[in-house]
Backbone as CSV, one residue per row, in Angstrom:
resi,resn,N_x,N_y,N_z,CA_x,CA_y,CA_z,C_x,C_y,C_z
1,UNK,110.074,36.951,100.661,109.973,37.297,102.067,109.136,38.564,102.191
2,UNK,107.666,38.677,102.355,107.220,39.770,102.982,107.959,41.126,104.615
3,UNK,107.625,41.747,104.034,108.100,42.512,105.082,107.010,44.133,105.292
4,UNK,107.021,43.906,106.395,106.144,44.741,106.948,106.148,46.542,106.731
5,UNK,105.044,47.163,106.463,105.109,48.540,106.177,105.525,49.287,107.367
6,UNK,106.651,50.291,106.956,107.175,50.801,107.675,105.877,51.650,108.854
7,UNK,104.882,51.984,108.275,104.356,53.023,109.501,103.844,51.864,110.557
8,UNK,103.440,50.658,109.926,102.924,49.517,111.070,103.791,49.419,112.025
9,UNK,105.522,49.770,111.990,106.241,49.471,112.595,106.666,50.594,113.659
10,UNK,106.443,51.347,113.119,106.412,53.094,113.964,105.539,52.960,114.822
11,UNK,104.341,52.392,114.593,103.100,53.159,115.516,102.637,52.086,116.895
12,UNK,103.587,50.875,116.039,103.358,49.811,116.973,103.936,49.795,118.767
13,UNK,102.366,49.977,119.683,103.038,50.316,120.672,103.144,51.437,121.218
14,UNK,102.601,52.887,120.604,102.359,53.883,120.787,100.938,54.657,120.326
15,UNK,100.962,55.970,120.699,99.847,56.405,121.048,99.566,57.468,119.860
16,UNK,98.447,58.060,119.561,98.328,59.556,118.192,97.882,60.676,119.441
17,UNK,99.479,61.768,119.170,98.873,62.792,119.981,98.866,63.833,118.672
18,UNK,98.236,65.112,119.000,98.188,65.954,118.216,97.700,67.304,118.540
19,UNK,98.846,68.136,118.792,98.903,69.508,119.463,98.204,70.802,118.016
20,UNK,97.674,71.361,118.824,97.033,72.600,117.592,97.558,73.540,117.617
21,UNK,97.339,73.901,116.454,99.000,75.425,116.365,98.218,76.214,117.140
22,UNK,98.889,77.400,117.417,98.362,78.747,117.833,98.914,79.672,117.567
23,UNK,97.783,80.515,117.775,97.827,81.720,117.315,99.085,82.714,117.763
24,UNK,99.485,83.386,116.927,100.652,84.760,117.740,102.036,83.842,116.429
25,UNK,103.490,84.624,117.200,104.549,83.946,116.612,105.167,82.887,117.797
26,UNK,104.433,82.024,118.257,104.627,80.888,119.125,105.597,79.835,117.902
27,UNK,106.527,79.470,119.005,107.141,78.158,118.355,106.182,77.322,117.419
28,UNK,106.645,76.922,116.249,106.144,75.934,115.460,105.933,74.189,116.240
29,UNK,106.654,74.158,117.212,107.186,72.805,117.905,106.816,72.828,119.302
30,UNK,106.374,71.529,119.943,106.662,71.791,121.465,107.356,70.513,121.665
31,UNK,109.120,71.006,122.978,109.646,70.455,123.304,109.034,69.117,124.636
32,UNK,109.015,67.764,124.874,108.624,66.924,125.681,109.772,66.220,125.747
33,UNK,110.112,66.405,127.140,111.184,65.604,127.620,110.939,64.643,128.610
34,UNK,110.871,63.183,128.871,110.914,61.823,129.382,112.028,61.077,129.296
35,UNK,112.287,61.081,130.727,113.608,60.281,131.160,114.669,60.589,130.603
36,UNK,115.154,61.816,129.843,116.574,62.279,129.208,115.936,62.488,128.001
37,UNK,114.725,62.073,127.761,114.997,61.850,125.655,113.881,63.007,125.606
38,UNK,114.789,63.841,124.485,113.393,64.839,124.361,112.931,64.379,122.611
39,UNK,111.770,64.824,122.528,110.885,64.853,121.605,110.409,66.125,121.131
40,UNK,110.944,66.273,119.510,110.080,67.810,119.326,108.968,67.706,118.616
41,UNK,107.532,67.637,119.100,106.502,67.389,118.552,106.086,68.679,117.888
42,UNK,105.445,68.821,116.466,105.492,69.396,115.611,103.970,70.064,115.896
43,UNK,103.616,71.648,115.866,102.176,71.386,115.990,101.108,71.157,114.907
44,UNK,99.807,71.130,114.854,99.176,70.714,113.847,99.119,69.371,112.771
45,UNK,100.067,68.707,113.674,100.282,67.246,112.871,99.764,66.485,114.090
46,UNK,99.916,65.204,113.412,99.371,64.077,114.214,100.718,62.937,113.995
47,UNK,101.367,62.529,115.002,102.410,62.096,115.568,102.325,60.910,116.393
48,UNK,102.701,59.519,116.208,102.887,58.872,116.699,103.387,58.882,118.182
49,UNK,103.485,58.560,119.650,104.604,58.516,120.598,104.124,57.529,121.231
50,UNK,105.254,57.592,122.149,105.341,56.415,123.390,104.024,56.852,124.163
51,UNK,103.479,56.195,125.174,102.232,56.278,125.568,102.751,57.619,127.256
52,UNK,104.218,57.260,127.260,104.485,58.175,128.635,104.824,59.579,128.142
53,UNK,104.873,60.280,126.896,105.007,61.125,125.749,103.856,61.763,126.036
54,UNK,102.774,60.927,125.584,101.410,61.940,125.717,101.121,62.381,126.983
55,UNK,101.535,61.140,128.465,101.052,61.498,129.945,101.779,62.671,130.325
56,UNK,103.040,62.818,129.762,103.830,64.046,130.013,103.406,65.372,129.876
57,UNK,102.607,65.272,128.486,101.966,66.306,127.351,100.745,66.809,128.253
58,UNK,99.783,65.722,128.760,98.522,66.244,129.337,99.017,67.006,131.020
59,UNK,100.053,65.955,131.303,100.633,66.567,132.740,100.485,67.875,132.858
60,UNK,101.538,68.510,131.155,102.171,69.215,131.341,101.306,70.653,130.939
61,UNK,100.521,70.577,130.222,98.816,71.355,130.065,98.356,71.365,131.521
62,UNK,97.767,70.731,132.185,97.088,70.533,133.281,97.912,71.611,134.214
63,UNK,98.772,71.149,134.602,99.368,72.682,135.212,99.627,73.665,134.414
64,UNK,99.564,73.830,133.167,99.808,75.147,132.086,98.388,76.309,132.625
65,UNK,97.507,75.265,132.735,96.159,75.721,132.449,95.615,76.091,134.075
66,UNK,96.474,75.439,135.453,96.201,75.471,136.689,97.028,77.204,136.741
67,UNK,98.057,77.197,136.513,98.977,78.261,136.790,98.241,79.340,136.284
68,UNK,97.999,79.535,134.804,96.610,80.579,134.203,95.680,81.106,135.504
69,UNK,95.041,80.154,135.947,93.952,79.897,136.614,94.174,81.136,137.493
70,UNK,95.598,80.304,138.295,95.849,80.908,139.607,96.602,82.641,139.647
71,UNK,97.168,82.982,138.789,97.592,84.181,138.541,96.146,84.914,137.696
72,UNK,94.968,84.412,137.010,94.238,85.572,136.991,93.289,85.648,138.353
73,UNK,93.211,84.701,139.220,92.639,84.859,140.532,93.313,85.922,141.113
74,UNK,94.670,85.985,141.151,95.388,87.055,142.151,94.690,88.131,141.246
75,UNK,95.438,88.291,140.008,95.123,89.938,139.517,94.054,90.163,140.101
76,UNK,92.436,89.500,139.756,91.024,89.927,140.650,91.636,90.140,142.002
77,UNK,91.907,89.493,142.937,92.282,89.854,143.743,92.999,91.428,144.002
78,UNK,93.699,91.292,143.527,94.240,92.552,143.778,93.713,93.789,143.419
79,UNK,92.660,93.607,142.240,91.575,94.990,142.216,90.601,95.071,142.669
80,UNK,90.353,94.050,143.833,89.389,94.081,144.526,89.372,95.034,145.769
């Protein structure tokens, strides 16, 4: 009876995300939570997930990177 390799069976159905470490003493991990289930994605690896895992991930950048945005607009602002 053949039987199938375990990573064929992992990946089947999901997506390769892969977060880059950074710099400083930042968590080794970032927490992603969907529908109750969290996920601790590891950084600098490349990780299998569910495809609503990664939409969460970019969601959740996209405003990381909007909020940045908008608080160094005020500071200019305010030494203006």
């Amino acid at each position: 009876m053949a039987t199938k390799k375990a990573t064929a069976v992992k990946t089947e159905g999901r997506v390769e995300l892969y977060i880059p470490r950074t710099e400083g003493n930042n968590d080794p991990n970032v927490l992603i939570s969907v529908n109750g289930k969290n996920w601790l994605i590891p950084k600098g690896k490349t990780v299998w997930v569910p495809p609503e895992v990664m939409a969460e991930y970019k969601r959740a950048q996209k405003a990381y990177e909007k909020y940045f945005r908008l608080v160094e607009e005020r500071i200019q602002n305010q030494q203006a």
